[in-house]
N, C-alpha and C positions, 0 to 999 in steps of 0.2 A: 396294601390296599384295604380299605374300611369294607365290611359287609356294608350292603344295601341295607340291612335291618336286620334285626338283633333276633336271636332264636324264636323268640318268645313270638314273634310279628310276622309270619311266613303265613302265607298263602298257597293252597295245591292248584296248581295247574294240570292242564293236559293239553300239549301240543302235538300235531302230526307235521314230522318231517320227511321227507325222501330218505328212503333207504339206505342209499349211499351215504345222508348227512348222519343219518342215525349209528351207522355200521362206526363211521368216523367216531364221533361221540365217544360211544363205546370203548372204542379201540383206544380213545384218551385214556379212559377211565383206568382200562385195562392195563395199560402201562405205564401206570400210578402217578400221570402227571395233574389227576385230579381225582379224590376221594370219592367224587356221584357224578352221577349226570349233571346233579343240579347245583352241583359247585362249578361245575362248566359254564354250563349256559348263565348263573350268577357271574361271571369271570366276564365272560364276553358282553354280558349287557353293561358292566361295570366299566368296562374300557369304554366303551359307546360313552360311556357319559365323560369320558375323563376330561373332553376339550368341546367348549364350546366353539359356535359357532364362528368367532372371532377366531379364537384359540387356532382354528380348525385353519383359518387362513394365515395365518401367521408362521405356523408350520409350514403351508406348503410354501411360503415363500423362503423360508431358511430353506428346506429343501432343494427349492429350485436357484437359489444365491448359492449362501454359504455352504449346503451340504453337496451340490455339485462340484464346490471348488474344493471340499475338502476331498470327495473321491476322485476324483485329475491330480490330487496331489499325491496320493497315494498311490494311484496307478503309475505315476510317475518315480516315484519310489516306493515302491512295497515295503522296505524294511524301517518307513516312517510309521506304517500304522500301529495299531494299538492288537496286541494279543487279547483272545477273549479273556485271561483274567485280568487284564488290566482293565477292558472294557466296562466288563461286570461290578470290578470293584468300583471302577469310577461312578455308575450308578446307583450303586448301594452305596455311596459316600454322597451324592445329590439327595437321594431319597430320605438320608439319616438328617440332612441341614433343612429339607421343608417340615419335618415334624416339629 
């Protein structure tokens, strides 16, 4: 995923969150699923842009079609789904063919 803007083009903020959202934060940080605070909060506003509007509906309809019928298939057989490394890989093999 592309930074929002290149080092050089950052802006300081200051937000107040609830305690709990902050403690959260934190507790990311601290277990080293994100370098700052503010590679966090860059993450999350980063996903927010990832699908437009359109995008945004078209998803939920695969969800509500196709990706309900793929988990009734799996519930129906468990030993069809996909282990998480195969999972992962398979999107790190999508993610390598849109570059």
């Amino acid at each position: 995923m592309a930074p929002l803007t290149s080092a050089n083009e950052t802006l300081n903020l200051t937000i107040t969150l609830p305690k709990d959202v902050a403690q959260h934060l934190r507790d990311q940080v601290a277990k080293g699923r994100y370098a700052s605070e503010s590679e966090y909060i860059q993450s999350i506003l980063q996903s927010e842009t990832l699908f437009d509007p359109v995008d945004q509906n078209e998803l939920t309809h695969w969800i509500e079609t196709e990706g309900v019928r793929r988990f009734d298939a799996m519930r129906a057989d468990p030993s069809s789904a996909l282990t998480e490394a195969e999972a992962f890989a398979g999107l790190c093999n999508e993610e390598e063919e849109e570059e």
